[in-house]
N, CA, C and O atoms as a MOPAC input file, in Angstrom:
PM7 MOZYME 1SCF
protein

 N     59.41800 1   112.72100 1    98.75800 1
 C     60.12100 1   111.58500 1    99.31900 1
 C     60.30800 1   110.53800 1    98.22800 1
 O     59.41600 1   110.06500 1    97.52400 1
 N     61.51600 1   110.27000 1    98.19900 1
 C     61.69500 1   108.56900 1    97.34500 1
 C     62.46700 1   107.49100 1    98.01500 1
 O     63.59200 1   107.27600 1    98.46600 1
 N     61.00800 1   106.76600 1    97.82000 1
 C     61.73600 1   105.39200 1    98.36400 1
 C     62.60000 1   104.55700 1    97.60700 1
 O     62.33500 1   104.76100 1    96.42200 1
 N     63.28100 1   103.92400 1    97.69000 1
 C     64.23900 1   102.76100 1    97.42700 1
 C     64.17500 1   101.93900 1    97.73200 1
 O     64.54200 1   102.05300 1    98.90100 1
 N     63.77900 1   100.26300 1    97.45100 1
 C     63.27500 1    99.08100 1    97.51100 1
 C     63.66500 1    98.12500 1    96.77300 1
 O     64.17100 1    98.44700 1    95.69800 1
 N     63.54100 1    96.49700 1    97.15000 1
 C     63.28100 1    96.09100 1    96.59100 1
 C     61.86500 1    95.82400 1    95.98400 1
 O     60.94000 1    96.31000 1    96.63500 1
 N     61.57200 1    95.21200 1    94.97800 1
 C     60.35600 1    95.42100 1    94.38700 1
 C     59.20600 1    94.72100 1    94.96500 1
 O     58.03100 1    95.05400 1    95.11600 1
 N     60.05100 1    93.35600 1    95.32800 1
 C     58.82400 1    92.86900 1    95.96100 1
 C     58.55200 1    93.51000 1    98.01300 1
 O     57.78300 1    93.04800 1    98.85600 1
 N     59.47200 1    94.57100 1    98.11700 1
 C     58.78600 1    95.82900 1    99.25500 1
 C     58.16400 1    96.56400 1    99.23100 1
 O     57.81000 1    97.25400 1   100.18800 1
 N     57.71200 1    96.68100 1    97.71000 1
 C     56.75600 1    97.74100 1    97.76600 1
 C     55.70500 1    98.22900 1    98.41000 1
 O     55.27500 1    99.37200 1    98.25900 1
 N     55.24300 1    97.37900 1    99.15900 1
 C     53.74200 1    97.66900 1    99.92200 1
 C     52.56700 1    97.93200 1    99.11000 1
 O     52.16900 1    97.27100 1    98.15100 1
 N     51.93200 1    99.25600 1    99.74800 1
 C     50.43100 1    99.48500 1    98.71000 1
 C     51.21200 1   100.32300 1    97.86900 1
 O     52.13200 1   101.10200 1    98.11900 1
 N     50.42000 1    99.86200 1    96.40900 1
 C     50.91300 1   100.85800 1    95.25600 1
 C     50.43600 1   102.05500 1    95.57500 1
 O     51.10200 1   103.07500 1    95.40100 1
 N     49.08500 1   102.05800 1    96.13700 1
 C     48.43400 1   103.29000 1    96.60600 1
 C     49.41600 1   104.58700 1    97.30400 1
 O     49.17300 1   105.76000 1    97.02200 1
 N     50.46100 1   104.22200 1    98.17500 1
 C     51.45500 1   104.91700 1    98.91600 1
 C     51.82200 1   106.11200 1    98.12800 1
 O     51.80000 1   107.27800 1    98.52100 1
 N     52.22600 1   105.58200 1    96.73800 1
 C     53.26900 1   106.44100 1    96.07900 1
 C     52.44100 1   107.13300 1    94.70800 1
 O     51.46800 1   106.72800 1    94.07100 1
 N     52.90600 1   107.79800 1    94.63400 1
 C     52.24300 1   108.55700 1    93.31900 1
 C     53.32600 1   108.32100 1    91.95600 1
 O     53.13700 1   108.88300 1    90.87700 1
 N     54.49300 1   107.37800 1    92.22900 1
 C     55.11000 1   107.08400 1    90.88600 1
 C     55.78300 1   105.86700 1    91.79000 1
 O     56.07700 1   105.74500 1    92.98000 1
 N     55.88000 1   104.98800 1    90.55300 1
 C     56.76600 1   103.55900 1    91.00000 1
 C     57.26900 1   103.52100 1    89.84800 1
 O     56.53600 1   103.56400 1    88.86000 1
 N     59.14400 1   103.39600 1    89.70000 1
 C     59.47300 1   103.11700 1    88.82900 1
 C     60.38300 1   102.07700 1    88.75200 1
 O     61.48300 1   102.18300 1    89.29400 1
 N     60.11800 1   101.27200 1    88.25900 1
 C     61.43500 1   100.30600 1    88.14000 1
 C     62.12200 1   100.26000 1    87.22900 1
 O     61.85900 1   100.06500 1    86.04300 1
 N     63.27600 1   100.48400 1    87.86000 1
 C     65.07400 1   100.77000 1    87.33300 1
 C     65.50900 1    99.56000 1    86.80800 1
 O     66.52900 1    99.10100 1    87.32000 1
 N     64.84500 1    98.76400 1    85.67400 1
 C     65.26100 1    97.30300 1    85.51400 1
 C     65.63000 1    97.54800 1    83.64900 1
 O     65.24700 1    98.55400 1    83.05200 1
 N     66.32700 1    96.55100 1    83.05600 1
 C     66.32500 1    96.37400 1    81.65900 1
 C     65.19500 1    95.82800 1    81.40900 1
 O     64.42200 1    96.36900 1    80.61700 1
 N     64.87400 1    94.61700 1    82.05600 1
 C     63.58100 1    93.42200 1    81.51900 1
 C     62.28700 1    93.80400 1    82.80500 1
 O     62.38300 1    93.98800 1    84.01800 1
 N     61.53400 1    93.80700 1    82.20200 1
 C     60.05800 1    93.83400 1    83.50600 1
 C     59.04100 1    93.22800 1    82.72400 1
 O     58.42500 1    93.90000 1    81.89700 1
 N     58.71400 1    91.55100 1    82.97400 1
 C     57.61800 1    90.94300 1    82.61600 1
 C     56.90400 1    91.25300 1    82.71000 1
 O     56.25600 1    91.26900 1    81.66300 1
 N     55.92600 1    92.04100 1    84.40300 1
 C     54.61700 1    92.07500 1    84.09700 1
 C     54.67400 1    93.68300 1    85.12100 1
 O     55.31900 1    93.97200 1    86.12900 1
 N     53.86700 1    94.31300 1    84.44700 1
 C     53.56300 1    95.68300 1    83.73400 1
 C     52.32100 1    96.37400 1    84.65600 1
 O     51.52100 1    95.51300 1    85.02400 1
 N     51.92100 1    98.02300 1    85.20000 1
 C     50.53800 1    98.27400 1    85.50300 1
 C     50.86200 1    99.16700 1    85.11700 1
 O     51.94400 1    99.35500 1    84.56000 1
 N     49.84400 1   100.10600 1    85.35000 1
 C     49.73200 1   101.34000 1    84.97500 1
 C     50.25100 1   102.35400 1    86.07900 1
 O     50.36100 1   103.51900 1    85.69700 1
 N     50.65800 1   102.01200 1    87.67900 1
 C     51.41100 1   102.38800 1    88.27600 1
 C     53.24300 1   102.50200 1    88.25400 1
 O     54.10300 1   103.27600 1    88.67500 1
 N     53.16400 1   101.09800 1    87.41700 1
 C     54.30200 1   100.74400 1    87.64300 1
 C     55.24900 1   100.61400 1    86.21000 1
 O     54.94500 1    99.79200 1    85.34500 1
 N     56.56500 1   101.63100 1    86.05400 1
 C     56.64200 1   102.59500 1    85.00300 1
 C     58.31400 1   101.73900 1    85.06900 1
 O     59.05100 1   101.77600 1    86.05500 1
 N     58.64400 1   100.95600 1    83.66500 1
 C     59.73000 1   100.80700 1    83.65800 1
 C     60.82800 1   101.58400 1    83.00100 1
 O     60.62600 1   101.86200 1    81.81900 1
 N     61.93900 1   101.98300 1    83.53300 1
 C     63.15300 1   103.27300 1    83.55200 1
 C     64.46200 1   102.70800 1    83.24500 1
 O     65.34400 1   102.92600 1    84.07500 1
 N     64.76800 1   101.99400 1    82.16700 1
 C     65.75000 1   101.19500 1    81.90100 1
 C     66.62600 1   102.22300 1    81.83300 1
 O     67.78000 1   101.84900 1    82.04100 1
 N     66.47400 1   103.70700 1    81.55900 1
 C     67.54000 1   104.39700 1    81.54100 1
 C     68.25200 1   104.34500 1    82.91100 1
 O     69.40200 1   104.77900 1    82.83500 1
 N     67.88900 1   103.93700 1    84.12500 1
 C     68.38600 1   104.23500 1    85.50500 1
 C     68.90600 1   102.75100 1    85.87400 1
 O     69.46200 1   102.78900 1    86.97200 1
 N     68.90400 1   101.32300 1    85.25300 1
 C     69.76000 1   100.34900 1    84.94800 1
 C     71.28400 1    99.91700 1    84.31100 1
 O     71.87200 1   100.14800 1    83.25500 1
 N     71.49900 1    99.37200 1    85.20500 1
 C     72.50100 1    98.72500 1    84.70100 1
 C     72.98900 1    98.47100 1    83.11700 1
 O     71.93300 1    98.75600 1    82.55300 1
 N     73.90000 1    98.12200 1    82.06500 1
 C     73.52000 1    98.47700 1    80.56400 1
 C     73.42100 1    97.20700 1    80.43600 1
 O     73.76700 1    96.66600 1    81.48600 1
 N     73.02500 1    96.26100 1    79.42200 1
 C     73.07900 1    94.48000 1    79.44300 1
 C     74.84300 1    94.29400 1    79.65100 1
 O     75.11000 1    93.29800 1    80.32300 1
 N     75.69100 1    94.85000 1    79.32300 1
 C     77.18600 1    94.54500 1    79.61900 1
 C     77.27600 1    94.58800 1    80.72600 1
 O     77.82700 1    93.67300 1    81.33800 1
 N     76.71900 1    95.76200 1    81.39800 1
 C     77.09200 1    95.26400 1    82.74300 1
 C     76.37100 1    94.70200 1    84.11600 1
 O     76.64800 1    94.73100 1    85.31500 1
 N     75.64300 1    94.34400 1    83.56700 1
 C     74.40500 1    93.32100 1    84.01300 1
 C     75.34200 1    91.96800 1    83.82600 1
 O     75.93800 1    91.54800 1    84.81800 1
 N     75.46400 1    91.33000 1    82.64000 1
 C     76.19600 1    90.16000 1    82.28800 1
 C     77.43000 1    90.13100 1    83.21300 1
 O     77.66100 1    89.15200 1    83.92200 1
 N     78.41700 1    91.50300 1    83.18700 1
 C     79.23500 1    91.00200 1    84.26500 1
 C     79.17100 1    90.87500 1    85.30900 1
 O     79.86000 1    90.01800 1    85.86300 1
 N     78.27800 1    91.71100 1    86.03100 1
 C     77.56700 1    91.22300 1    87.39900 1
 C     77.25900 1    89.97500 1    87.68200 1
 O     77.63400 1    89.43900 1    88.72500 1
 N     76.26600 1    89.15100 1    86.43600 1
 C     76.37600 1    87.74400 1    86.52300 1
 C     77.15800 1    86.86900 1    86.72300 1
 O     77.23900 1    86.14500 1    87.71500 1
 N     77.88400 1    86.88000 1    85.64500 1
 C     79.54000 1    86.28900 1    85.20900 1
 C     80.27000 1    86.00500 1    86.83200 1
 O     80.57200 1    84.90500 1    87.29600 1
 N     80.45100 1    87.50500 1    87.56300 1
 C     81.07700 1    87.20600 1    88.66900 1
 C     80.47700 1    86.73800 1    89.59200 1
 O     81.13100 1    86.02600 1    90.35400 1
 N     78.97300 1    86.96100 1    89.88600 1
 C     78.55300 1    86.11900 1    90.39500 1
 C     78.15600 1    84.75400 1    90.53600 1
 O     78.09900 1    84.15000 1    91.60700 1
 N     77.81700 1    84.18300 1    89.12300 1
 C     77.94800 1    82.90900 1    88.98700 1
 C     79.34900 1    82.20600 1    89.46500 1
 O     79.31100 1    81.12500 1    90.05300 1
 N     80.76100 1    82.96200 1    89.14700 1
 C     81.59800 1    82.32600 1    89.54200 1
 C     82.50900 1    82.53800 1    90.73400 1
 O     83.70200 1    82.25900 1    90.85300 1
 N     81.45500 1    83.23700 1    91.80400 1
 C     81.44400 1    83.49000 1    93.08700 1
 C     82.74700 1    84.54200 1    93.71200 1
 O     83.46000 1    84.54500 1    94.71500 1
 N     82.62600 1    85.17900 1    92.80400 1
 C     83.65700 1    86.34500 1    92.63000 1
 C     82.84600 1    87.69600 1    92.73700 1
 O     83.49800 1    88.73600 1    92.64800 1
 N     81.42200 1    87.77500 1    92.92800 1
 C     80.58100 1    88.87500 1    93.32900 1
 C     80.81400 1    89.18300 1    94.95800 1
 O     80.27000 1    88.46900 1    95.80000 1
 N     81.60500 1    90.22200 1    95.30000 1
 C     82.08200 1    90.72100 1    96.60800 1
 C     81.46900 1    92.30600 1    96.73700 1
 O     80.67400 1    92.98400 1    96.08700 1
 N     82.25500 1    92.48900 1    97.88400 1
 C     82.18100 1    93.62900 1    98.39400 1
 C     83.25300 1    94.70100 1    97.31300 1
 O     83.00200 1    95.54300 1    96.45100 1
 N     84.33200 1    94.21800 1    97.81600 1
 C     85.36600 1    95.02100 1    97.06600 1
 C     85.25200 1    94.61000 1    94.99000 1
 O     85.79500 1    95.29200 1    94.12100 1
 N     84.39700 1    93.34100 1    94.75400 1
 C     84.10700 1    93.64900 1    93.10400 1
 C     83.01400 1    94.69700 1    92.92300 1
 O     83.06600 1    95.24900 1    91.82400 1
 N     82.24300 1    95.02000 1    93.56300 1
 C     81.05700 1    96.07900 1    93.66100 1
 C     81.85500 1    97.25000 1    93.71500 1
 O     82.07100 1    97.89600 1    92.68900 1
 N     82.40400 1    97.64700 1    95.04000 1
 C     83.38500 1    99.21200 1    94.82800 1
 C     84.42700 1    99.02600 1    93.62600 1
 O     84.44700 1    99.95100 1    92.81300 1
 N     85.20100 1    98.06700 1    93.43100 1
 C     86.22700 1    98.54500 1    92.14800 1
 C     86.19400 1    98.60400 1    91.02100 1
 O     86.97700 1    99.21600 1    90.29400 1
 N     84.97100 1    97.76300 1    90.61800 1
 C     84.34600 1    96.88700 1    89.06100 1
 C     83.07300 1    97.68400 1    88.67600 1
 O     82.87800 1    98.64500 1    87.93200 1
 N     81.94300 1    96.59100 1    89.80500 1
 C     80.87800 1    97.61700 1    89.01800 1
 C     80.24600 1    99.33400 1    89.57100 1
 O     79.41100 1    99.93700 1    88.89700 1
 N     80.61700 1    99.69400 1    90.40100 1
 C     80.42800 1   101.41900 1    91.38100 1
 C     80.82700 1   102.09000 1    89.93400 1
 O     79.94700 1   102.45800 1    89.15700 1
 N     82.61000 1   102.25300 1    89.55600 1
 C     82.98000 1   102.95500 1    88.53900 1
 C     82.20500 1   102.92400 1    87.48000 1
 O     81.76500 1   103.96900 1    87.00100 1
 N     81.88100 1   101.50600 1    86.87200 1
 C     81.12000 1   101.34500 1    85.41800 1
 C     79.98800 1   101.97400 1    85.05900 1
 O     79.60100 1   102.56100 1    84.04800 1
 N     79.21300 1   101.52600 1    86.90900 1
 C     77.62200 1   102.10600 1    87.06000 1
 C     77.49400 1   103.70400 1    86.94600 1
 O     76.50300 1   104.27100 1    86.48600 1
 N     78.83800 1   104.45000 1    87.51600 1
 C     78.79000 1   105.90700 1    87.50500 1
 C     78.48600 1   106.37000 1    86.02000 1
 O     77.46000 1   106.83100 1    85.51800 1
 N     80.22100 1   105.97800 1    85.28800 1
 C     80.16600 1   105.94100 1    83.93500 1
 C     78.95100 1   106.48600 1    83.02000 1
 O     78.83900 1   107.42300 1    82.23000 1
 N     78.04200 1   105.40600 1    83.51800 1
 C     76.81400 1   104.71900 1    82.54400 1
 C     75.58400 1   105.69700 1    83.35900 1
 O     74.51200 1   105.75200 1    82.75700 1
 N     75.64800 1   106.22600 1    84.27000 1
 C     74.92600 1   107.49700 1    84.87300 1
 C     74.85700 1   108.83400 1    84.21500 1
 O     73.98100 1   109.69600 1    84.28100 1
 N     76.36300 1   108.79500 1    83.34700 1
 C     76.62500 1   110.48200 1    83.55800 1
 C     76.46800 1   110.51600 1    81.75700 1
 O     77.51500 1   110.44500 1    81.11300 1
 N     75.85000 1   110.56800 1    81.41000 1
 C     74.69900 1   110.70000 1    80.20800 1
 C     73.76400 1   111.32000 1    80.42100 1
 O     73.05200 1   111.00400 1    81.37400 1
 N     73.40100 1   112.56000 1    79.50600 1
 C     72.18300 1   113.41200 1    79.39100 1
 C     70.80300 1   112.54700 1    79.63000 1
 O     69.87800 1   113.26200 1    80.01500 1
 N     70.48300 1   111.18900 1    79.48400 1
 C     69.37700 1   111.26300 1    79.74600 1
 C     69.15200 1   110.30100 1    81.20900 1
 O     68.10900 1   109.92100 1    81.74100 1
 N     70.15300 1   110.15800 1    81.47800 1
 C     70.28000 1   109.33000 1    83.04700 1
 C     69.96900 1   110.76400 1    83.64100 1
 O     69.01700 1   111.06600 1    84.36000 1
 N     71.09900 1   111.66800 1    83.12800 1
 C     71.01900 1   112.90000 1    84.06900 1
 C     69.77900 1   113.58600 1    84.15100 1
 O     69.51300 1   114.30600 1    85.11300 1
 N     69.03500 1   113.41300 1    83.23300 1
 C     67.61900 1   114.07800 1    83.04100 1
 C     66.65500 1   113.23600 1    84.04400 1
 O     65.86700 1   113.83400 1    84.77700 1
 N     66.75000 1   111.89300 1    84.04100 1
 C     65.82100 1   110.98000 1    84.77900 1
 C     65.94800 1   111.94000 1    86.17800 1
 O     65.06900 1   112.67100 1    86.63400 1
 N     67.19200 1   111.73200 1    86.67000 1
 C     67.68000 1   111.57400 1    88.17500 1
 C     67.43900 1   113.33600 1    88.26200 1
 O     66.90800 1   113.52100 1    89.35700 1
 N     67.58700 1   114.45200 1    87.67200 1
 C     66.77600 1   115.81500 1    87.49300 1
 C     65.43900 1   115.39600 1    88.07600 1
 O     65.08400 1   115.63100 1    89.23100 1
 N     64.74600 1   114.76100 1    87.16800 1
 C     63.00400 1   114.61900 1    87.16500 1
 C     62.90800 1   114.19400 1    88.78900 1
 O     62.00200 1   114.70100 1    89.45000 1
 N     63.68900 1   113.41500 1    89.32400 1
 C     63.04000 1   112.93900 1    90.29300 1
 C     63.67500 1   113.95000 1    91.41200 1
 O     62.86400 1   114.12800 1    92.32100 1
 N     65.00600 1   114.72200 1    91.61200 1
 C     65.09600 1   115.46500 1    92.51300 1
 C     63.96800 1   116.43200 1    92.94700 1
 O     63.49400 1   116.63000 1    94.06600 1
 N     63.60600 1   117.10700 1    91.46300 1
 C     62.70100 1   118.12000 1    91.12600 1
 C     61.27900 1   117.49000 1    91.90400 1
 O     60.88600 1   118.08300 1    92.90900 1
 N     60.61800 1   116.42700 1    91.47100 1
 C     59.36600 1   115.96800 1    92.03200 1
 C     59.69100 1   115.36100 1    93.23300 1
 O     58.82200 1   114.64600 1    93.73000 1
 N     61.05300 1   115.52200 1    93.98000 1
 C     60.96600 1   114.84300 1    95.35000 1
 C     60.94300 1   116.12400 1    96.03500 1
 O     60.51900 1   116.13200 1    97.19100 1
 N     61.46100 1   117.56300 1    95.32800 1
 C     60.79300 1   119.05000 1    96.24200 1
 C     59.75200 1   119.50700 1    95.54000 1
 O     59.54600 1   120.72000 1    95.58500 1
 N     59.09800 1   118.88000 1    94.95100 1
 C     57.36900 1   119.14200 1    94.76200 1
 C     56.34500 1   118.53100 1    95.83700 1
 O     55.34800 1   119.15100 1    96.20800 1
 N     56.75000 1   117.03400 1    96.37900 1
 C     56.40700 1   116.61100 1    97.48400 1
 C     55.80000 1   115.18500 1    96.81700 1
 O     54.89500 1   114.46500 1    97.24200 1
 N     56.44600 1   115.08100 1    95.89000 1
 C     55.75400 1   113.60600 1    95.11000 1
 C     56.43000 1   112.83100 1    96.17600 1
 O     57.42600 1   113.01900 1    96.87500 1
 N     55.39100 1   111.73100 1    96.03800 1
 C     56.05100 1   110.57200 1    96.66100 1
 C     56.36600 1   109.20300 1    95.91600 1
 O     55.52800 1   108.30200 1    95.87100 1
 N     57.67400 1   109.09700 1    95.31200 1
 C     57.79200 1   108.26300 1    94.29200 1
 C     58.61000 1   107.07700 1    94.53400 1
 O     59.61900 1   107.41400 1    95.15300 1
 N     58.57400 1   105.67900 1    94.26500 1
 C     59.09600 1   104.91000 1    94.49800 1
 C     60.11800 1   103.93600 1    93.67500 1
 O     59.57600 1   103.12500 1    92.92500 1
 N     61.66500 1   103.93900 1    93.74800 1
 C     61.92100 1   102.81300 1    92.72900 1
 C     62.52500 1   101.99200 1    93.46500 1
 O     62.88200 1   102.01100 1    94.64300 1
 N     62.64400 1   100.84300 1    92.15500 1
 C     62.55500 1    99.52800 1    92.90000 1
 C     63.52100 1    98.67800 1    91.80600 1
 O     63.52300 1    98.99600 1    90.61700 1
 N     64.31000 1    97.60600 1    92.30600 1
 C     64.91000 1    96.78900 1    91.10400 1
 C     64.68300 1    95.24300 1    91.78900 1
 O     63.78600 1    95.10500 1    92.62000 1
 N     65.36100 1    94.32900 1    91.47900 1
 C     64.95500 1    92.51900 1    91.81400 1
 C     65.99700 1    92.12100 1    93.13200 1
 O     65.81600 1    91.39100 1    94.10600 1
 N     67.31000 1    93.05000 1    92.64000 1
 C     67.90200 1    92.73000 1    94.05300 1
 C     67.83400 1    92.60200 1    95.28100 1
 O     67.36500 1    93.54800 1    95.91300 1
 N     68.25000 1    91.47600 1    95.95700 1
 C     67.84400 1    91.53000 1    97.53400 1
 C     68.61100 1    92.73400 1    98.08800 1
 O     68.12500 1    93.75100 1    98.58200 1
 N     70.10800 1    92.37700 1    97.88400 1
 C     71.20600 1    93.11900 1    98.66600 1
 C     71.68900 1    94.72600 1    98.38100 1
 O     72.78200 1    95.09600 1    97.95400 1
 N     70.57800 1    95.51600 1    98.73700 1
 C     71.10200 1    97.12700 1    98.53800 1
 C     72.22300 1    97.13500 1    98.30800 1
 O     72.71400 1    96.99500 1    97.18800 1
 N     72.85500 1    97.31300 1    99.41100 1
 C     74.07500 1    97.79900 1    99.32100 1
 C     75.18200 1    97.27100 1    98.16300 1
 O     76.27800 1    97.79100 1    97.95800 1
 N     74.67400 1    96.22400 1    97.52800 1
 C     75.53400 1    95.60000 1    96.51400 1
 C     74.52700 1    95.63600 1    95.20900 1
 O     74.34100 1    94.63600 1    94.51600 1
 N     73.89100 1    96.92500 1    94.95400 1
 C     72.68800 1    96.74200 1    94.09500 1
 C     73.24100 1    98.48500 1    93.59600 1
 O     73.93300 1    99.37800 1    94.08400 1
 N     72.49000 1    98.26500 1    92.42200 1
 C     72.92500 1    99.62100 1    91.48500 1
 C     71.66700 1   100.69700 1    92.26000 1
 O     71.66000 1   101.89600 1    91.98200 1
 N     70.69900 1   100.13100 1    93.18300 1
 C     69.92100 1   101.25000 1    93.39300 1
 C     70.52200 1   102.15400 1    94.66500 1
 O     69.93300 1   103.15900 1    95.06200 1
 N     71.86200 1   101.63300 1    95.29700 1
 C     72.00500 1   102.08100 1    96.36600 1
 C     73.10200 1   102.97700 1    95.74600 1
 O     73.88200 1   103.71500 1    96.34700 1
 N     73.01200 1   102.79100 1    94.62900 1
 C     74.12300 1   104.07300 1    93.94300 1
 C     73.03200 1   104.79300 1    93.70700 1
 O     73.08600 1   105.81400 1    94.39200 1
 N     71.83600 1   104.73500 1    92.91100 1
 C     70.80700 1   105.81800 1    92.66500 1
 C     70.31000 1   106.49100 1    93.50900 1
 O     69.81900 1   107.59900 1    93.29300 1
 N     70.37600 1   105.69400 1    95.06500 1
 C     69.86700 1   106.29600 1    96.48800 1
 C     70.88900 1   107.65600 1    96.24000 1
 O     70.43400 1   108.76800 1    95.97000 1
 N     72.92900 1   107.24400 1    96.43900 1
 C     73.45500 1   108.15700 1    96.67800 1
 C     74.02900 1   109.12800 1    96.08800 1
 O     74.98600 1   109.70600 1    96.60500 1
 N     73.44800 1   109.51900 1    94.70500 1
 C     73.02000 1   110.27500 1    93.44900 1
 C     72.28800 1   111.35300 1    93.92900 1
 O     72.72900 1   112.49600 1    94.04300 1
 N     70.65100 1   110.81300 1    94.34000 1
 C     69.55400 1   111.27100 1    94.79200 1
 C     70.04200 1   111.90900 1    96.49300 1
 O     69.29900 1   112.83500 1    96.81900 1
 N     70.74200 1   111.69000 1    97.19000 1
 C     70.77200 1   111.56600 1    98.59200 1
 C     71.95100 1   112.91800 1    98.47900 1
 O     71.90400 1   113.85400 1    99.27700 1
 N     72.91800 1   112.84200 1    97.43900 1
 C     73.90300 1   113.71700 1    97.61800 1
 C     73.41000 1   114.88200 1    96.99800 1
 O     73.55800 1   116.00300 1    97.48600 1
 N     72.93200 1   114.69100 1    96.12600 1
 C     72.53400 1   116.07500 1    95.68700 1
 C     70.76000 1   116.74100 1    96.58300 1
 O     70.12500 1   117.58500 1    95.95200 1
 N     70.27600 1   116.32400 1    97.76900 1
 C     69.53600 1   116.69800 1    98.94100 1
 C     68.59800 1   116.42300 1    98.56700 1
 O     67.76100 1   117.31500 1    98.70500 1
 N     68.01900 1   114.95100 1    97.79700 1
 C     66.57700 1   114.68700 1    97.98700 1
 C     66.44500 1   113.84400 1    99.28300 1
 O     67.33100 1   113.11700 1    99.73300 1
 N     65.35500 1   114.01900 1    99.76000 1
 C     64.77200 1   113.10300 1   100.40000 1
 C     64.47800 1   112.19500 1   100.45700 1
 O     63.26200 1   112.02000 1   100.53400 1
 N     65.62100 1   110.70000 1   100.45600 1
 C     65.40600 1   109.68300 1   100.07200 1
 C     65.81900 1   108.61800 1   101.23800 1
 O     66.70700 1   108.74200 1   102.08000 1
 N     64.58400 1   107.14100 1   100.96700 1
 C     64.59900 1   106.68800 1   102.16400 1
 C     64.72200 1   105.15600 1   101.46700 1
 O     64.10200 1   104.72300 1   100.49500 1
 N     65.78400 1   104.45600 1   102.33900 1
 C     66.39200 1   103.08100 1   101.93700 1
 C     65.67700 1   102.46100 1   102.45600 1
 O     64.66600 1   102.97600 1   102.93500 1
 N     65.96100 1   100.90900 1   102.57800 1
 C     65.38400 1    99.80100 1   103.17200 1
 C     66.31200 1    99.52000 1   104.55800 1
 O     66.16100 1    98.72500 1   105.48600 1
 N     67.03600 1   100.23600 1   104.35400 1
 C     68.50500 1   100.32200 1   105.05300 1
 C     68.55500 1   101.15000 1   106.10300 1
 O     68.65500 1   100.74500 1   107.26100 1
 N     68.47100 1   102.66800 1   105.68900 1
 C     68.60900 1   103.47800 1   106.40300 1
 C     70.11800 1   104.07000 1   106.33800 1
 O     70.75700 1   104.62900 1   107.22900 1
 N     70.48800 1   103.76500 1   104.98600 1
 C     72.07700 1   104.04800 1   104.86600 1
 C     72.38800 1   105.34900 1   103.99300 1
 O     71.63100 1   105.71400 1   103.09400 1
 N     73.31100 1   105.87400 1   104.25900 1
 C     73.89400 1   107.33600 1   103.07100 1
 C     74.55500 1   106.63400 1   102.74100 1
 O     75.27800 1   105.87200 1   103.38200 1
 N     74.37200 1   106.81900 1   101.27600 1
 C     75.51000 1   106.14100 1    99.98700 1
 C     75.45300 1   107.71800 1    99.25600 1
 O     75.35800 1   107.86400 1    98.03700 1
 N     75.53600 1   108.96300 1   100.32500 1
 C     75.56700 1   109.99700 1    99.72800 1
 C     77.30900 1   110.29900 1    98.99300 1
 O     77.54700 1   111.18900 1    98.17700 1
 N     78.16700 1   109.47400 1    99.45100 1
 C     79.69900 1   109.26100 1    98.85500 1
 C     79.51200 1   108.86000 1    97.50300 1
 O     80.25300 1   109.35500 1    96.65400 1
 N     78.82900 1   108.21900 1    97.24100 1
 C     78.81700 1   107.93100 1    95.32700 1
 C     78.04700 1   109.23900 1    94.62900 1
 O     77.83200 1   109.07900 1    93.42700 1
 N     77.64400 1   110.37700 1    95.13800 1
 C     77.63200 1   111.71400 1    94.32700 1
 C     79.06900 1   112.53800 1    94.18300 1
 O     79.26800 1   113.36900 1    93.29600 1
 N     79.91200 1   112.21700 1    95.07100 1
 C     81.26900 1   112.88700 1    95.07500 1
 C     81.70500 1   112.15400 1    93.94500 1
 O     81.77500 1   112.82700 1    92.91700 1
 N     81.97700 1   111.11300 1    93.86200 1
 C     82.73600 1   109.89800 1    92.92500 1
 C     81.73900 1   110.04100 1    91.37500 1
 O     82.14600 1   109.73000 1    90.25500 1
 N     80.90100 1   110.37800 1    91.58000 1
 C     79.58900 1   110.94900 1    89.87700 1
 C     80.34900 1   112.01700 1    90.11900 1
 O     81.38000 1   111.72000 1    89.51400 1
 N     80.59000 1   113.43100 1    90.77100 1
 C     80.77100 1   114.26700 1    90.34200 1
 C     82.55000 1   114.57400 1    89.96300 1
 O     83.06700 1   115.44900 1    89.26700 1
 N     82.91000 1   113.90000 1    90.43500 1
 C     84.73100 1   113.64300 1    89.95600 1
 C     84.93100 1   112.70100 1    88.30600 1
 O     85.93900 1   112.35300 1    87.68900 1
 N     83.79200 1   112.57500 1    88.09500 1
 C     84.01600 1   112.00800 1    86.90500 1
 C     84.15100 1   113.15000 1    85.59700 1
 O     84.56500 1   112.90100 1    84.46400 1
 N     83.65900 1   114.49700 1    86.13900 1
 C     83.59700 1   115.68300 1    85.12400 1
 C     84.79300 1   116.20200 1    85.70000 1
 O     85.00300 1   117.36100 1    85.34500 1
 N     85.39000 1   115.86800 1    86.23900 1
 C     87.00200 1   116.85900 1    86.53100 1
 C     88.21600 1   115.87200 1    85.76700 1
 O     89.39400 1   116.22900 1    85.77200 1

């Protein structure tokens, strides 16, 4: 099973047998808790995420047209692809692993693309939501055609 969270949802660290957070920057650090900048946003497009949000131009439709495409993009690299491998693989081993980024709003958050990565290709993965964003594995996998 992998959960999907925000970070401060995590509950007991005890729960999970991996916590990783999908962040560029992570101040403070355990030995549970394993930062995966490869499964982040890149600082470019982090900054534009900002950018539009600071100037209140962070929407619904800038998420599907702006950053969804960029975030795929920046997925479909051998070692994104290797991360998101590792965790299908240990989510049918029966690990129970958790990631997590700072965002409140899933659905407008790069992890609810990693949910539907993980979700389309048949892991067992569980939102805060309860949502299939299993449509952004079709849109990753149209990027090789």
């Amino acid at each position: 099973m992998i959960k999907i969270t925000n970070i401060r949802n995590i509950g007991d660290y005890e729960d999970y047998d991996e916590i990783w957070a999908i962040v560029r920057s992570l101040k403070s650090k355990s030995d549970k808790l394993i930062q995966v900048p490869e499964l982040a946003p890149s600082s470019r497009l982090l900054g534009t995420y900002l950018g539009l949000k600071d100037n209140g131009e962070w929407t619904e439709q800038t998420f599907q047209s702006e950053y969804v495409p960029r975030f795929l993009k920046e997925m479909n690299n051998p070692i994104a692809r290797e991360k998101l491998a590792y965790l299908w693989q240990e989510d049918k081993s029966g690990k129970k692993i958790c990631l997590v980024c700072f965002c409140t709003k899933e659905s407008m958050c790069h992890r609810s693309i990693i949910a539907g990565l993980l979700q389309g290709s048949g892991a067992d993965v569980v939102c805060d939501t309860d949502t299939d964003y299993s449509h952004y594995w079709t849109k990753y996998q149209d990027l090789d055609k």
